[in-house]
ROKE-900746 format. One record per residue (C-alpha): residue in three letters; x, y, z. Coordinates in Angstrom, 2 decimals, decimal comma, padded with zeros to 5 digits. Each point is the difference from the previous one (the first is absolute). Layout:
% ROKE-900746
DOKOL  code        x        y        z
DOKOL   ALA        X        Y        Z
...
END
This chain:
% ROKE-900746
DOKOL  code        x        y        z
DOKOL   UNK  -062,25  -037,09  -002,81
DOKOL   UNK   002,07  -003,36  -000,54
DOKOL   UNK   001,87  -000,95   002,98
DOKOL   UNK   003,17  -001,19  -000,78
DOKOL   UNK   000,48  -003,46   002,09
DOKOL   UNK   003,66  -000,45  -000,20
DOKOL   UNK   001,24   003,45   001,43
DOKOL   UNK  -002,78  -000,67   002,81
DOKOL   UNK   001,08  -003,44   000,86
DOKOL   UNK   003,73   001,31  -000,23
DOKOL   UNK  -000,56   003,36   002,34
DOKOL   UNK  -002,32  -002,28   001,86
DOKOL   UNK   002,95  -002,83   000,82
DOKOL   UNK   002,48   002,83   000,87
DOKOL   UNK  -002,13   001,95   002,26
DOKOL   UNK  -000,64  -003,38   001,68
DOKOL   UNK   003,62  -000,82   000,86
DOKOL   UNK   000,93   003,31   000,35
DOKOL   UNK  -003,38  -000,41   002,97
DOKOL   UNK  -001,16   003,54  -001,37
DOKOL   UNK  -003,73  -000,46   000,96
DOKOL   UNK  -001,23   003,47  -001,15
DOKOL   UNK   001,26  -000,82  -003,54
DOKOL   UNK  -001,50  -003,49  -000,30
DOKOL   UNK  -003,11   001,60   001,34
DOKOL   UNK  -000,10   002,84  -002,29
DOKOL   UNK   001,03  -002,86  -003,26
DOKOL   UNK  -003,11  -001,73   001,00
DOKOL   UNK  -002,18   002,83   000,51
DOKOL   UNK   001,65   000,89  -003,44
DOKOL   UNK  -001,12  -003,51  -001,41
DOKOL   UNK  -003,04  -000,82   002,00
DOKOL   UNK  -001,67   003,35  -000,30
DOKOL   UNK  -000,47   003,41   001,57
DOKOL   UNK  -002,62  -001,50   002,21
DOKOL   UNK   001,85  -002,41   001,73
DOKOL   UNK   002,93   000,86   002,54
DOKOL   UNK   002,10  -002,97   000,42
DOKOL   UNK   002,52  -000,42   003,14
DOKOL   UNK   002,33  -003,03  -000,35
DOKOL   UNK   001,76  -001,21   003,67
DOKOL   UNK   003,00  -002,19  -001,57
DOKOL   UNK   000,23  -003,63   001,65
DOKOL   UNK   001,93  -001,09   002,68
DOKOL   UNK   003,58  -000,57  -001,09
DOKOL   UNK  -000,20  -003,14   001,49
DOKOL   UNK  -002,85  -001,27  -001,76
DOKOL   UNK  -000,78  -000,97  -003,39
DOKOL   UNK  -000,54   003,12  -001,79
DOKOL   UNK  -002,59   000,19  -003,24
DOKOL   UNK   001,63   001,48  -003,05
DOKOL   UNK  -001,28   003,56  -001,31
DOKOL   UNK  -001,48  -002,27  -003,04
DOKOL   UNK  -002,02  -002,27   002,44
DOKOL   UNK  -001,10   002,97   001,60
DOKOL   UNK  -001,11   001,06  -003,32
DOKOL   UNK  -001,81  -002,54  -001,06
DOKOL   UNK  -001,95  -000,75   003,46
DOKOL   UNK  -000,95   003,71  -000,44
DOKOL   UNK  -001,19  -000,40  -003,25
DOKOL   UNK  -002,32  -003,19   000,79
DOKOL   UNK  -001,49   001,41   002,38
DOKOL   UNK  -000,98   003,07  -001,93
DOKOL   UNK  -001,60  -002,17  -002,77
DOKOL   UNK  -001,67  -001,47   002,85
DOKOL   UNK  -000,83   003,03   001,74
DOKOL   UNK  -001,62   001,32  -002,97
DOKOL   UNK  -002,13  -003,29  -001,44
DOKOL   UNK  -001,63   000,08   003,47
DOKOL   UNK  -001,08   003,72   000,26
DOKOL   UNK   001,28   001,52  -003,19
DOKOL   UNK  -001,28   003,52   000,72
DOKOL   UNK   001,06   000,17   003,18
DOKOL   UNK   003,61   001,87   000,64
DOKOL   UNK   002,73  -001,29   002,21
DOKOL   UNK   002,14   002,74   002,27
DOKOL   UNK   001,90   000,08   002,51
DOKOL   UNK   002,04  -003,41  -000,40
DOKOL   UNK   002,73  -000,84   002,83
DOKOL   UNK   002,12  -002,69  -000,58
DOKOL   UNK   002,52  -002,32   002,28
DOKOL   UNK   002,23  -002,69  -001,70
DOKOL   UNK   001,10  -002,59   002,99
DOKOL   UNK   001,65  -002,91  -001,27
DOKOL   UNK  -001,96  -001,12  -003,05
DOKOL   UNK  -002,89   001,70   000,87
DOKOL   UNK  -001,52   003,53  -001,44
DOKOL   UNK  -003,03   001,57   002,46
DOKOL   UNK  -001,97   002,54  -001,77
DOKOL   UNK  -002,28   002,54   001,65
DOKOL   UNK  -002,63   002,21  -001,75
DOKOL   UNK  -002,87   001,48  -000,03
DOKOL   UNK  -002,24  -001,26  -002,90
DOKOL   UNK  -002,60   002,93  -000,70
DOKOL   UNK  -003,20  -000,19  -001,75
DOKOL   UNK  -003,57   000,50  -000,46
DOKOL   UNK  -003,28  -001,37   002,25
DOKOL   UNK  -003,16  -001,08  -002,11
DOKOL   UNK  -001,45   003,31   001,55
DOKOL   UNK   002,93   002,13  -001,23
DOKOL   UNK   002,59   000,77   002,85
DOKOL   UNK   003,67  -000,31  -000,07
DOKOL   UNK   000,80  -003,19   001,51
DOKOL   UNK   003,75  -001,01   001,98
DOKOL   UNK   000,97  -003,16   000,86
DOKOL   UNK   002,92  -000,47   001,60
DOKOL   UNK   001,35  -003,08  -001,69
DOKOL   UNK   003,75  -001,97   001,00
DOKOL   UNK   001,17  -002,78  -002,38
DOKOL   UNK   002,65  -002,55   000,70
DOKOL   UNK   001,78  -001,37  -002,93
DOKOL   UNK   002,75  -002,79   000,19
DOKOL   UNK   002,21  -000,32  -002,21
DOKOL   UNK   001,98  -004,14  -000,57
DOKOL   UNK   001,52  -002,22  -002,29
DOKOL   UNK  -001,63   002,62  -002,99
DOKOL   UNK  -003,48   000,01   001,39
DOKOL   UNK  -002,17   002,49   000,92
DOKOL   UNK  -002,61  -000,64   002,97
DOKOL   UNK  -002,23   003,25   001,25
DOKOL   UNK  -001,87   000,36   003,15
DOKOL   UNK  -002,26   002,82   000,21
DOKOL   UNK  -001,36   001,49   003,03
DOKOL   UNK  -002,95   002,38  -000,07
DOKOL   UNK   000,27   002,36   003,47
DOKOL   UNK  -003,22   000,61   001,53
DOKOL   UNK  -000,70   003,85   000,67
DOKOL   UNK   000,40   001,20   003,69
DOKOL   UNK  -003,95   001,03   000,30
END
């Protein structure tokens, strides 16, 4: 199934000002995958906000990078916050030990968005035990 990019990016852009959060969630749960539930908390008015298109294409880095370091492994759960110029994503990345088991990390990213560049921070969470 083709995904057609423009009616996305235009549903996405109008949920977004109209600050319909279930909608842009369900669009990128739409785009992104079944998998992946996606919550978007718009920016501060007062700040600088990212465009839905920046938000794209931060989200779509950091799949490709997702996937080129643990390419079986599956990502779920993804919460996001936009503050200023700034997406945080949090997810679960699950995969598979040497010996077999299922294996979640809890994993936040930070990735800043200025002047067309692209910087990502990511933060592995250390398990509770």
């Amino acid at each position: 199934m083709s995904i057609d990019l423009d009616r996305l990016r235009a549903e996405l852009h109008a949920s977004h000002e109209l600050g319909d959060r279930r909608r842009y969630g369900e669009l990128m749960a739409e785009h992104w995958g079944p998998s992946v539930t996606v919550m978007h908390e718009p920016a501060n008015p007062n700040d600088k906000s990212l465009t839905v298109d920046e938000m794209l294409e931060a989200r779509r880095r950091t799949e490709e990078r997702m996937k080129t370091n643990m390419p079986d492994a599956r990502y779920v759960r993804i919460y996001s916050r936009v503050i200023a110029n700034v997406i945080y994503l949090m997810f679960d990345r699950v995969g598979t030990s040497s010996d077999g088991d299922e294996v979640v990390t809890p994993i936040c990213t930070r990735i800043t968005i200025e002047d067309d560049r692209i910087s990502q921070v990511v933060f592995n969470i250390a398990p509770d035990n």
